[in-house]
C-alpha positions as CSV (number, residue, x, y, z in Angstrom):
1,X,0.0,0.0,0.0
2,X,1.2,3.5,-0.5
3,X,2.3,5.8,1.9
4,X,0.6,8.8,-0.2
5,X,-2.3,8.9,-2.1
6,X,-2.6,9.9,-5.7
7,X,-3.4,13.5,-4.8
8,X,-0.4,14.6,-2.7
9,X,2.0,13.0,-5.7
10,X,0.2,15.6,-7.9
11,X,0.7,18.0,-5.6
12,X,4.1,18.5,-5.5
13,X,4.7,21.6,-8.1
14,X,7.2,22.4,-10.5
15,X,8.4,26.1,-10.9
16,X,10.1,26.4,-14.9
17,X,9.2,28.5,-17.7
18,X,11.6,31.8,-16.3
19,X,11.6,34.9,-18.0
20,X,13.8,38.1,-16.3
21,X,12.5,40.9,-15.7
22,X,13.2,44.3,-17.2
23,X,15.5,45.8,-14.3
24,X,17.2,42.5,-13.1
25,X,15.4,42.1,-9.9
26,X,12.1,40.2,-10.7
27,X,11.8,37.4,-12.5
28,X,8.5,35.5,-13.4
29,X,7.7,31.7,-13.9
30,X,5.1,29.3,-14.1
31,X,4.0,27.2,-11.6
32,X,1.3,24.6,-11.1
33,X,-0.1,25.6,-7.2
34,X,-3.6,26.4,-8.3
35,X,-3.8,22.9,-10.2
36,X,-2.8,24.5,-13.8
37,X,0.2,26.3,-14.3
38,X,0.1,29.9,-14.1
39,X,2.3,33.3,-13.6
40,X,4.1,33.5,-10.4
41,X,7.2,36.5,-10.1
42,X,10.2,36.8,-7.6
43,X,11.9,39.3,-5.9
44,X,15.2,37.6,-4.8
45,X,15.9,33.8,-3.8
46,X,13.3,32.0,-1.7
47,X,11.6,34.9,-1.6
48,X,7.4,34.6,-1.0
49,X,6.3,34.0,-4.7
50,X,3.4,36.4,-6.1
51,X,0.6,35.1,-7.5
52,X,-0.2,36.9,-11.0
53,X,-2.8,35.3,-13.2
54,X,-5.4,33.6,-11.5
55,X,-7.6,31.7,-14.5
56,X,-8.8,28.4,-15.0
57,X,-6.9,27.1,-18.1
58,X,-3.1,26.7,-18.1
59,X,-0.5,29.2,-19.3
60,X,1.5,27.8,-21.7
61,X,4.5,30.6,-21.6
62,X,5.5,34.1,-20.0
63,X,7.5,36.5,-21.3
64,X,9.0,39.8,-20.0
65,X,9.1,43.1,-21.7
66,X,12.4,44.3,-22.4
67,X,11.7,47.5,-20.9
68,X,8.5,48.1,-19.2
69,X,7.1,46.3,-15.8
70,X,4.7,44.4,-18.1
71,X,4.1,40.7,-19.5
72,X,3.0,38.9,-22.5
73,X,1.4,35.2,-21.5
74,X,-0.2,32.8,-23.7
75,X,-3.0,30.7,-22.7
76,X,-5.8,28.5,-24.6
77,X,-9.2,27.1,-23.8
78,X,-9.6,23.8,-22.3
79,X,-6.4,22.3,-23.7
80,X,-7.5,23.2,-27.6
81,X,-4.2,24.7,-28.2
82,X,-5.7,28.1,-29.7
83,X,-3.4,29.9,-27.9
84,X,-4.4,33.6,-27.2
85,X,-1.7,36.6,-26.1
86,X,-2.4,38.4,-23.2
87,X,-0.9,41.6,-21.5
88,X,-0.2,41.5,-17.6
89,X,0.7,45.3,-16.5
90,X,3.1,44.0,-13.4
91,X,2.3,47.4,-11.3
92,X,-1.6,46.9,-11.4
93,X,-2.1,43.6,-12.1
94,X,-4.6,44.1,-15.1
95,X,-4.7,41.9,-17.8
96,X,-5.7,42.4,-21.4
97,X,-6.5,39.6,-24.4
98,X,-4.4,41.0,-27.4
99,X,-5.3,38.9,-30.1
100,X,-8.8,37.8,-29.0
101,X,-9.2,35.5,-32.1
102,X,-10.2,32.0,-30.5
103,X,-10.5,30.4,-33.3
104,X,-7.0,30.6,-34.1
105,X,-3.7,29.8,-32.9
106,X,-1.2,31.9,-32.0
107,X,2.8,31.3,-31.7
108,X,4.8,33.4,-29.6
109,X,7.7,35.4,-31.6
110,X,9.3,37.8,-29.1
111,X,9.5,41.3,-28.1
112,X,11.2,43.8,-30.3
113,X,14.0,45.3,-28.1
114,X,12.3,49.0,-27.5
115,X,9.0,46.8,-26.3
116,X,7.2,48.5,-28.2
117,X,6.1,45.7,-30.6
118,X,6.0,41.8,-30.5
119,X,5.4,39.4,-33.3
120,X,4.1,35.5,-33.6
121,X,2.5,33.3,-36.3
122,X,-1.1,32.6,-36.6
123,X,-3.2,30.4,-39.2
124,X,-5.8,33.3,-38.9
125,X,-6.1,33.6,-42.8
126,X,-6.0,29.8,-43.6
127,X,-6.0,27.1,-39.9
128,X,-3.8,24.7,-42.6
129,X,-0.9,27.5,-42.8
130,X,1.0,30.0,-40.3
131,X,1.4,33.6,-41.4
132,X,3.6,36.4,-40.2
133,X,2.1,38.9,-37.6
134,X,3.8,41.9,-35.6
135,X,1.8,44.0,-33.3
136,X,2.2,46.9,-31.4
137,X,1.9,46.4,-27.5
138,X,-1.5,48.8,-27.3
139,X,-3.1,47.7,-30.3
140,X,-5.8,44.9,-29.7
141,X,-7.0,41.9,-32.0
142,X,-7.6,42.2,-35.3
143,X,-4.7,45.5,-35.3
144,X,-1.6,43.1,-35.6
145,X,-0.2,43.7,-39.1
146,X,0.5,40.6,-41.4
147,X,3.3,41.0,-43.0
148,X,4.2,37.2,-44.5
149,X,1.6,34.7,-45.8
150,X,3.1,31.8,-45.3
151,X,2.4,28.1,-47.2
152,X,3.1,25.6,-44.0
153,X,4.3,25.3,-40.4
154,X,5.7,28.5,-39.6
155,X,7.6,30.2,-36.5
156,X,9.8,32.6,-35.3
157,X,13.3,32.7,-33.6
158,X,13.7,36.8,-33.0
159,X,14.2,39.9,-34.1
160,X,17.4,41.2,-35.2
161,X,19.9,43.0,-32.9
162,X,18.5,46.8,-34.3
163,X,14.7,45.5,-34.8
164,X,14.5,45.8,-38.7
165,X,14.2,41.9,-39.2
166,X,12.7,38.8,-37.9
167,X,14.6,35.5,-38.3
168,X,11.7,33.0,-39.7
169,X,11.9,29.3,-39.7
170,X,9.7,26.5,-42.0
171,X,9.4,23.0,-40.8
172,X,8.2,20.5,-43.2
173,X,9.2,17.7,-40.0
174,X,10.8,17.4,-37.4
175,X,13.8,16.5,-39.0
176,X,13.6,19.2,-41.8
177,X,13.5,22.8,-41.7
178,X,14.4,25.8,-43.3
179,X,15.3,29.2,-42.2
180,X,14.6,33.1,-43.6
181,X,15.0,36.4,-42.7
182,X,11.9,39.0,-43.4
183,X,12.7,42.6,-43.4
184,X,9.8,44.7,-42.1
185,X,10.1,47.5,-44.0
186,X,9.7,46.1,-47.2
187,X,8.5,42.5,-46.3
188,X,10.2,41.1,-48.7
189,X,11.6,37.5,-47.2
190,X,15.2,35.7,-47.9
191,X,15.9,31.9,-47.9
192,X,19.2,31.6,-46.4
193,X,19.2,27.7,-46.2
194,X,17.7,26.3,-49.3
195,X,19.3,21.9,-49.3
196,X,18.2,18.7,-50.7
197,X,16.9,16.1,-48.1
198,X,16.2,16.4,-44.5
199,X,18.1,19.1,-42.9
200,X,17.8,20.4,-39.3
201,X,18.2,23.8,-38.8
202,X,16.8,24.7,-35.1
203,X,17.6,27.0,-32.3
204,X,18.4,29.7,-33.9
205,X,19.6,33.3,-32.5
206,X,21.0,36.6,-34.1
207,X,25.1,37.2,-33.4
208,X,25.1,40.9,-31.4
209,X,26.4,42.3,-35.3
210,X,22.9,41.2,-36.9
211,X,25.5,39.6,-39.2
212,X,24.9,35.9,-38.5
213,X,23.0,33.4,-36.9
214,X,24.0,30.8,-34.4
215,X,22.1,27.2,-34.6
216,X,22.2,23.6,-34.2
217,X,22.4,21.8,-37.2
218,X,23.1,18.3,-38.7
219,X,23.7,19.7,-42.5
220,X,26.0,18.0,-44.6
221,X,26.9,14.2,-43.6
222,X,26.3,14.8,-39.5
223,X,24.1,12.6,-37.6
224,X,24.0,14.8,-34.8
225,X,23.5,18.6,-34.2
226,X,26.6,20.8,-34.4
227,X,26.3,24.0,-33.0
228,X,27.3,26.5,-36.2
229,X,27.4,30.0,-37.4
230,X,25.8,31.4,-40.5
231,X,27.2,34.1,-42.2
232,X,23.4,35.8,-43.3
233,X,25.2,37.6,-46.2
234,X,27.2,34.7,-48.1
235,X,25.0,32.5,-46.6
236,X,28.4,30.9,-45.4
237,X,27.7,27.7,-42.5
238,X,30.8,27.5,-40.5
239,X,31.0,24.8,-37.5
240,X,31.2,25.8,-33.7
241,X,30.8,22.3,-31.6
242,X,30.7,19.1,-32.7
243,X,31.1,15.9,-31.1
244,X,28.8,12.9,-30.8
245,X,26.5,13.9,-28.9
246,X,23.4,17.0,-30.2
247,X,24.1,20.0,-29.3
248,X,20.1,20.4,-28.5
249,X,20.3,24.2,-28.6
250,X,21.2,27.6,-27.7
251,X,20.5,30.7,-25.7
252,X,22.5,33.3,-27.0
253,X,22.5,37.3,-25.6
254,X,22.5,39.3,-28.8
255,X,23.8,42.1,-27.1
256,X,26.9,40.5,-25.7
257,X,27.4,37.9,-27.4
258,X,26.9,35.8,-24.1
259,X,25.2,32.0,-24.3
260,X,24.2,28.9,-22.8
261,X,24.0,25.9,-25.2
262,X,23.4,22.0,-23.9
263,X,24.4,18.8,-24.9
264,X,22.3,15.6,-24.3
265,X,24.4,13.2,-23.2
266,X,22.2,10.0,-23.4
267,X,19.5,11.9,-21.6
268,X,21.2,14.0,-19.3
269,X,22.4,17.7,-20.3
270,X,25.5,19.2,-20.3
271,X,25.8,22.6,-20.2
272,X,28.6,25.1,-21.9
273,X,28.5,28.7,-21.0
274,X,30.9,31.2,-22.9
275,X,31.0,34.4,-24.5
276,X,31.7,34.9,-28.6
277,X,34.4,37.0,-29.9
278,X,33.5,40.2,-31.3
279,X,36.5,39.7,-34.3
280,X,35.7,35.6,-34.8
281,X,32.4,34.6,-35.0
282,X,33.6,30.7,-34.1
283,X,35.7,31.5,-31.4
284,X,34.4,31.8,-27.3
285,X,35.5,32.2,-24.0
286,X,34.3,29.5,-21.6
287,X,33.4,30.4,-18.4
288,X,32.8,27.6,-15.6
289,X,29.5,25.6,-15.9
290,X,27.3,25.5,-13.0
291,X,27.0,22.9,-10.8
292,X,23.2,22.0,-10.6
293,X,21.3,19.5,-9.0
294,X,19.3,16.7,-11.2
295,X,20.2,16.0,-14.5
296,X,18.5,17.9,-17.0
297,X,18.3,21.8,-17.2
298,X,17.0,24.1,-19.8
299,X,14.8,26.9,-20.3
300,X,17.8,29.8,-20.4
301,X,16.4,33.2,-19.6
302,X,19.5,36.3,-19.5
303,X,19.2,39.1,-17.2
304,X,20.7,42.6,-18.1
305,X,23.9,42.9,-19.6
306,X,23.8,39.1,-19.3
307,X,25.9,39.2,-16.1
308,X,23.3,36.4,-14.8
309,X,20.8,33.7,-16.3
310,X,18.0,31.9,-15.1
311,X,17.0,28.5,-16.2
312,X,15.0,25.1,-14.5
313,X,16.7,22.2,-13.2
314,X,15.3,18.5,-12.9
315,X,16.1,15.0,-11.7
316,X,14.4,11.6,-10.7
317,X,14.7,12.9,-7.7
318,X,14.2,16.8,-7.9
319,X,11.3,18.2,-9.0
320,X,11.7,21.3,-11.3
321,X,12.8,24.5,-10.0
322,X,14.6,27.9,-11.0
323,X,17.9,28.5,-10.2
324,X,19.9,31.9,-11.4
325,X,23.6,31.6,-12.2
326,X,26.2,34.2,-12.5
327,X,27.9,33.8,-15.6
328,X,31.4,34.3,-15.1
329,X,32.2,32.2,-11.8
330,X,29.3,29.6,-12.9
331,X,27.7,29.8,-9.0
332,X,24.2,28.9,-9.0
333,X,21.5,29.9,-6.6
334,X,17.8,28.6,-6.4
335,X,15.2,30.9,-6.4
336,X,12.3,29.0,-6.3
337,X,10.9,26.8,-3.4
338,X,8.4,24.8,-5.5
339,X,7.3,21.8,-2.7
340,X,6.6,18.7,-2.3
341,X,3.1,18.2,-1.0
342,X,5.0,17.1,2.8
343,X,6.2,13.8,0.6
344,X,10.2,13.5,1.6
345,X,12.7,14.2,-1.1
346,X,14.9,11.3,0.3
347,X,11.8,8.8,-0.6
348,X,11.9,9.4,-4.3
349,X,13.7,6.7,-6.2
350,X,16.5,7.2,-8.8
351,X,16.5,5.6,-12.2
352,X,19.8,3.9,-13.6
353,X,20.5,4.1,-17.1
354,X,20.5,0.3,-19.4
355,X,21.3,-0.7,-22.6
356,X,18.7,-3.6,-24.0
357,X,20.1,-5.7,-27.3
358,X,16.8,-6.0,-29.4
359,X,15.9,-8.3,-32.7
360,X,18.8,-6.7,-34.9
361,X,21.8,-6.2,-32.4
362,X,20.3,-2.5,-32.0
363,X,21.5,-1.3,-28.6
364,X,18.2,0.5,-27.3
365,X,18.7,2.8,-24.1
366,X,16.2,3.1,-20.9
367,X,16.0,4.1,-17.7
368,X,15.0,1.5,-15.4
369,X,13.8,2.4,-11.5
370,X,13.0,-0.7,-8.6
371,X,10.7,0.7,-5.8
372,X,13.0,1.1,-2.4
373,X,16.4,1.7,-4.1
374,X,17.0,-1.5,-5.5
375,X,19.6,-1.7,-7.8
376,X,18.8,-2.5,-11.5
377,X,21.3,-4.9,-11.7
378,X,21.0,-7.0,-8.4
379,X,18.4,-9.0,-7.0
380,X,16.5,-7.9,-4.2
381,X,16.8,-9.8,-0.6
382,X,12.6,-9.5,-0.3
383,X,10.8,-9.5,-3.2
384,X,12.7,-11.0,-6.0
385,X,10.7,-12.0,-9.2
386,X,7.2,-10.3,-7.6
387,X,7.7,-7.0,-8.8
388,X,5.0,-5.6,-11.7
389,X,7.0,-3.0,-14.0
390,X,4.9,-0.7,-15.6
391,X,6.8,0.1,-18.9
392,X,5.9,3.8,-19.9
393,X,6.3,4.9,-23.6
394,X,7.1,8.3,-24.6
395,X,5.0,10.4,-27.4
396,X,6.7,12.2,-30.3
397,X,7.7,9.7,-31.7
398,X,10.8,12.1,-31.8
399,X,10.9,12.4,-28.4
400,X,13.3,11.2,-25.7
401,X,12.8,10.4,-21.8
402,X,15.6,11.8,-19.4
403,X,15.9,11.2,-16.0
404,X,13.6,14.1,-14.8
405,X,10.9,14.1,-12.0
406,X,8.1,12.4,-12.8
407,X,5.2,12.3,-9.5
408,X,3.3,9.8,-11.2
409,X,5.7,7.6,-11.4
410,X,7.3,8.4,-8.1
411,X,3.5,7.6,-6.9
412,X,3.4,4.1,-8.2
413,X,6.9,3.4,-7.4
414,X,5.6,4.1,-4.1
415,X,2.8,1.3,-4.5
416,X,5.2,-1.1,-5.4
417,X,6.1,-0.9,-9.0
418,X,9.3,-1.1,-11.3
419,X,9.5,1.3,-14.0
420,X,11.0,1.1,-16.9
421,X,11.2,4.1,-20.1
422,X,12.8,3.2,-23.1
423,X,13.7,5.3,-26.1
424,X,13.4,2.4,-28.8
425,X,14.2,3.3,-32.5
426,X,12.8,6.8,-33.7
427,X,13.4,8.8,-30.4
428,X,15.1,11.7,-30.7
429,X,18.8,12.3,-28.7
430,X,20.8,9.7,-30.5
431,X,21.1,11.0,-33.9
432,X,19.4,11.1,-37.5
433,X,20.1,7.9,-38.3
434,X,18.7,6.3,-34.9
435,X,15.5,8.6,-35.3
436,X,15.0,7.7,-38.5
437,X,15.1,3.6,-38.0
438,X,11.2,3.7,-37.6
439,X,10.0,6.1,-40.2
440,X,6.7,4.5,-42.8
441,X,7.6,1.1,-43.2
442,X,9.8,0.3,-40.3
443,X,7.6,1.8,-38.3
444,X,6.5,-2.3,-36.4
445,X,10.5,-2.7,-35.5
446,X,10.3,0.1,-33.2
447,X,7.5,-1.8,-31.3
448,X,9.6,-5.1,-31.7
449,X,12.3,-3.4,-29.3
450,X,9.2,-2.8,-26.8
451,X,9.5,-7.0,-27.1
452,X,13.0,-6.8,-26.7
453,X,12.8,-4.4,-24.0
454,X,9.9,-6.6,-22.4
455,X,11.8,-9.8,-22.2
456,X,15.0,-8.6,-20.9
457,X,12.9,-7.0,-17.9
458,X,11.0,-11.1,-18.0
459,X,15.2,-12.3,-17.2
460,X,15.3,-9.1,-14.3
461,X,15.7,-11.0,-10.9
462,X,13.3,-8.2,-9.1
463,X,10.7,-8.7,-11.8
464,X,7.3,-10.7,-11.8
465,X,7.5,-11.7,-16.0
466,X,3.7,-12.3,-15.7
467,X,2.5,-9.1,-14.4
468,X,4.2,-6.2,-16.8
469,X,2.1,-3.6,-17.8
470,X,2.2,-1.0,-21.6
471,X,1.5,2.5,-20.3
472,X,1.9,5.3,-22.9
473,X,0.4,9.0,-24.2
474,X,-0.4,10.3,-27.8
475,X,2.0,7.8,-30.3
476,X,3.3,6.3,-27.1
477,X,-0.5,5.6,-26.9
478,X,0.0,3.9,-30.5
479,X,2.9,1.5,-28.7
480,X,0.7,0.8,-26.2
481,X,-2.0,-0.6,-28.6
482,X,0.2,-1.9,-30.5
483,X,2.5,-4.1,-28.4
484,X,-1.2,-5.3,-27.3
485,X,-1.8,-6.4,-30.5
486,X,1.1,-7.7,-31.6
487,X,2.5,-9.5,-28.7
488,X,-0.7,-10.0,-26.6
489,X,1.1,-12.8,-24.8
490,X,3.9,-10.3,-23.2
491,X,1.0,-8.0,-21.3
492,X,-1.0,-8.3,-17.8
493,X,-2.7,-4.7,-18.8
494,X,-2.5,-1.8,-21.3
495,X,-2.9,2.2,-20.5
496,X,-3.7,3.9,-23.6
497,X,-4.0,7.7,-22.9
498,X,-4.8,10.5,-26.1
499,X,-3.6,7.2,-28.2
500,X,-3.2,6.8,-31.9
501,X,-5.5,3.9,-32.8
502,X,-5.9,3.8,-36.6
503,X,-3.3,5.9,-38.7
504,X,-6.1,6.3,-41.7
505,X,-8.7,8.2,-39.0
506,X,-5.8,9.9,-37.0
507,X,-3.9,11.5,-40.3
508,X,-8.0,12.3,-42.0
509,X,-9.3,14.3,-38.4
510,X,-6.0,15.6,-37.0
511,X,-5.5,19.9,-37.2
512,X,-5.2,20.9,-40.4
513,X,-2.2,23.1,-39.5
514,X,-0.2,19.7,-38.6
515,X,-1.2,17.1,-41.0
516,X,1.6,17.8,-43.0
517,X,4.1,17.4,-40.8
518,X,2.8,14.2,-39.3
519,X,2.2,12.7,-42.9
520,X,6.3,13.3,-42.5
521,X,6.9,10.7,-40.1
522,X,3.8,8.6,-40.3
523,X,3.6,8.0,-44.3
524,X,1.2,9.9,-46.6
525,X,-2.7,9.2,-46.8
526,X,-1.8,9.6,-50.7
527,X,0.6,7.2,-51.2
528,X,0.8,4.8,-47.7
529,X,-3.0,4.6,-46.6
530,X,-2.4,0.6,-47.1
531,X,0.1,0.2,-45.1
532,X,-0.8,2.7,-42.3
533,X,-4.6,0.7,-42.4
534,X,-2.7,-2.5,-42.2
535,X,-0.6,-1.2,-38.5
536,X,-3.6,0.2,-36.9
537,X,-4.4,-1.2,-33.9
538,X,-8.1,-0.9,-34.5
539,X,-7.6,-3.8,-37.7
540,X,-5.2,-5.9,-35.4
541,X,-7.9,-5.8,-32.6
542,X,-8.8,-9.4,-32.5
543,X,-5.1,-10.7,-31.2
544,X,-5.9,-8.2,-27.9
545,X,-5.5,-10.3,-24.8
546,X,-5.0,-7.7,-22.0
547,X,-7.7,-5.8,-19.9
548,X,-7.2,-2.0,-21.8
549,X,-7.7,1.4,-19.9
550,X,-8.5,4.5,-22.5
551,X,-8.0,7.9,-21.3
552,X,-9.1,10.8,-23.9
553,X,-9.7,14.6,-24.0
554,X,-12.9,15.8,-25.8
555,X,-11.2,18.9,-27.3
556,X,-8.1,17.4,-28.1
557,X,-6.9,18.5,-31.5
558,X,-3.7,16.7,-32.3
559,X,-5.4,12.7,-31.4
560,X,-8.9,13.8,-32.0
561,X,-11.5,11.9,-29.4
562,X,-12.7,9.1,-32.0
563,X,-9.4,7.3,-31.9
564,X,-10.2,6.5,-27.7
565,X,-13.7,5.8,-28.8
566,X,-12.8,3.0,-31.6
567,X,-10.4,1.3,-30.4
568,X,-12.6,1.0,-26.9
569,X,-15.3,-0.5,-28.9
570,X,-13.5,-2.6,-30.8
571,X,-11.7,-4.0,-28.1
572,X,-14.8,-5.3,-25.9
573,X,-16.1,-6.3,-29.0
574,X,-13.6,-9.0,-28.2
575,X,-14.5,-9.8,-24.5
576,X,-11.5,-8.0,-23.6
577,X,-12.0,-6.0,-20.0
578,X,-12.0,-2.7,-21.4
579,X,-12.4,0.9,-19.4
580,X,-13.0,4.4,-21.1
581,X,-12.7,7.6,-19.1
582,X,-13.0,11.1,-21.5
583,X,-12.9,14.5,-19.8
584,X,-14.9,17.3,-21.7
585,X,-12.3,19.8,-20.8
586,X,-9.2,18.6,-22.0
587,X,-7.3,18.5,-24.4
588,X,-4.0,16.2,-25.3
589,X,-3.2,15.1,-22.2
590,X,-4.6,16.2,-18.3
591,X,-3.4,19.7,-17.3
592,X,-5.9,20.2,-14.5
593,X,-5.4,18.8,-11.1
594,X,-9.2,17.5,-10.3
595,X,-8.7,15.5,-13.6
596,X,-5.4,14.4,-13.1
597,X,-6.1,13.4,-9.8
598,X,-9.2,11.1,-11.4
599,X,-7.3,9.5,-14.5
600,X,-4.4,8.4,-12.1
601,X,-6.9,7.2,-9.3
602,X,-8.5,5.3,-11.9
603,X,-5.2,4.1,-13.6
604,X,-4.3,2.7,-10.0
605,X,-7.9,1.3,-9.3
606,X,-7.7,-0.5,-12.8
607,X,-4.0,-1.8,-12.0
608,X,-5.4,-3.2,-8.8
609,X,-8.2,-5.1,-10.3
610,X,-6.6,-6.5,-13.2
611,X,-2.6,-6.7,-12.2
């Protein structure tokens, strides 16, 4: 039995999404203490947090004028990802809806450096396509100017060191982009990365000269992400960092040519801090990297003159808070006190990283955690071979999990089970190649390692083989269903939550604005819709074995509802033990507490009964 319930597990908060203030002293970030994450500012470390938007929905960012006590948020309606803009004046708390256009959505794209103006993307005009906006700070809704049409998935990375630009980037996938500048006088926009194949170009920031841009990028015969410099004139690519692991990205200070940039090293980051020479764009100063506690970081916000930076910091065993770092001696202080519902810190367990051989000799990397700090590697003096392990499958698919707090899983290692997250083929973190060994029509040998990963957990001496459980969200939903399907004889239960459960349906009722790019990774309605019928779980439903748990939002617009609903039906069409739970204001995936608190009472109560 537990020594906590559900509820104080989702209680313990997480403080991230920094943004520093105007004058150095107040910084703001969001934090989930009403049950949905919303804008809290700071006056110095450990300081008594101020409460600053008080709403119902979640707030999805924050972001601080450069030069006035004010804020710009953005924040949709019942997880339907129509982001609006908001103002927050910071002196009298008032709030105004800038864009007030819920029918579209609306991308953050930065302040210009006066404040006067800030600029995002929008599908206003067409909900397939993003266009270019910039707006001045009192005008309201329909007064934002468009100044690009664009033909796809558009965003922005900031406006150039004197304002007179804004550095646009395309992405066709996830593994292909492209990037342009747009000058705002005349609107007339420049490709400055046109390539064959699939190229990343990401993370990118003006150099302090408005010359160049820094970026992560794998062009040329790179599997991983160098960080480079591009000359914006010649259109010149020269090479920063490279090594073998990405450089994920960078936070670069235009003004003095100050940055932050990570490497993920098999999950955890790395960080590198440094400032670029004025005369050699490739050259840096390194100053000492902080010493932080967890293993992943991110989230880089500069303070004036870039003499500081604030970022978040995360571990299995710390949950996420802000810490501010002075740049040249690399001595970090936490600012944030985010807590832990009264649960101890020392009771959270720590995952160890493992290495699992699957069908083809691929190595595929996991984090593995035993309730009670049992190694991964030994076998337990009390409960050897009775342990249920609750494998978790990450979304994306070109995602990764890293070893950062997790209080759901903290909460059912606390009932008694293993865990176990691996990052099969097509997770992002461990190069092109490795992200790309599931793409169309190798898309089943990525759930083949879940059978590899399954079976090497059967051999575990802590581990009961009959009693392993598929848990997984959005395409780790897909896995879920699938590994059901495929290998019904390796499961004791399945938890399918915003799942993919037929490829045709998903790809035909997804958002128009991201069909495109799924079609990417997925395989084309056009050209694959055989093969993507033949995968579905929903056609594959009659080799189910395992009692299934469904977990939907109505308003969700990436998995739309219907997938949950199918495969649910289908399944106890089968006499399989099936349970459906949908929650009519939600989106993809459970940001309020009341309804998180439900789906994982209900995930426990179903594991209880079946398990």
């Amino acid at each position: 039995m537990a020594a906590y319930e559900i509820d104080r597990y989702l209680n313990i908060r997480s403080a991230y999404g920094v943004s520093f203030g105007p004058d150095g002293d107040e910084l703001s970030f969001l934090m989930d203490t009403t049950g949905t994450p919303q804008v809290w500012t700071l006056d110095g470390p450990r300081e008594w947090p101020q409460q600053r938007t008080f709403a119902d929905e979640r707030v999805t960012f924050a972001s601080w004028s450069p030069e006035r006590p004010e804020l710009i948020f953005g924040m949709d309606e019942g997880g339907n990802e129509r982001a609006q803009l908001f103002r927050l004046d910071a002196e009298t708390g008032a709030i105004e809806n800038l864009t007030a256009m819920p029918d579209a959505k609306h991308r953050w794209g930065g302040w210009s450096h006066d404040g006067e103006r800030f600029a995002f993307t929008s599908n206003r005009r067409d909900e397939a396509v993003f266009d270019v906006y910039v707006q001045h700070r009192d005008e309201r809704g329909k007064g934002a100017t468009l100044l690009h049409e664009g033909d796809g998935w558009l965003s922005l990375a900031g406006w150039s060191p004197d304002d007179s630009r804004l550095l646009v980037s395309q992405a066709y996938s996830n593994f292909d982009q492209d990037l342009y500048v747009l000058d705002l006088e005349t609107t007339e926009i420049e490709h400055l990365t046109p390539h064959e194949g699939d190229v990343r170009y990401q993370s990118a920031s003006w150099a302090p000269d408005g010359e160049g841009i820094y970026l992560v990028t794998d062009r040329g015969d790179a599997d991983t992400l160098s960080l480079a410099y591009l000359d914006v004139a010649s259109a010149e690519l020269e090479t920063v960092v490279a090594d073998e692991w990405n450089v994920d990205g960078i936070a670069l200070d235009d003004e003095t040519g100050r940055f932050v940039y990570s490497q993920n090293v098999e999950g955890y980051t790395e960080l590198t801090v440094g400032e670029f020479s004025a005369d050699d764009p490739t050259a840096f100063e390194e100053f000492p990297a902080p010493d932080l506690p967890g293993g992943v970081s991110g989230g880089v916000s500069f303070g004036p003159d870039a003499e500081r930076f604030a970022l978040s910091t995360t571990g299995d065993t710390v949950n996420t808070n802000v810490f501010v770092v002075d740049i040249e001696s690399g001595e970090a202080e936490r600012w944030t006190d985010a807590p832990t519902a009264g649960i101890p810190r020392e009771t959270f367990d720590e995952s160890e990283l493992v290495h699992v051989e699957s069908f083809d000799g691929l190595e595929v990397p996991g984090f593995v955690t035993l309730p009670d700090d049992r190694s991964a590697g030994a076998e337990s003096s009390d409960g050897a071979g009775e342990t249920p392990v609750i494998v978790d499958i990450h979304g994306g698919p070109e995602s990764q999990r890293r070893p950062s707090f997790s209080s759901v899983k903290q909460y059912f290692l606390d009932r008694g089970y293993a865990y176990f997250e691996p990052n099969v083929r097509g997770s992002a973190g461990y190069g092109a190649d490795y992200a790309a060994l599931d793409d169309v029509e190798n898309r089943m040998d990525s759930v083949a390692d879940i059978k590899a990963c399954v079976e090497w957990l059967q051999d575990h001496p802590a581990v009961d083989p009959d009693r392993i459980i598929a848990k997984g969200g959005s395409y780790g939903g897909f896995m879920v269903l699938a590994s059901l399907t495929t290998y019904p004889e390796l499961w004791a239960a399945g938890i399918d939550i915003v799942g993919i459960a037929n490829f045709v349906t998903f790809l035909e009722n997804t958002g128009d604005w991201r069909r495109e790019l799924r079609e990417a990774e997925y395989g084309s309605l056009a050209e694959d819709r055989e093969f993507l019928a033949e995968i579905s779980p929903t056609n594959n439903i009659e080799d189910i074995a395992a009692p299934l748990f469904v977990l939907h939002g109505e308003n969700d617009p990436r998995v739309p509802v219907g997938e949950a609903e199918q495969i649910a039906d289908r399944a106890g069409e089968q006499g399989v033990p099936v349970r459906k739970l949908v929650f009519d204001d939600e989106g993809h995936g459970f940001s309020k507490l009341e309804n998180r608190i439900e789906a994982y009472s209900a995930i426990a109560d179903f594991l209880d009964e079946h398990v």
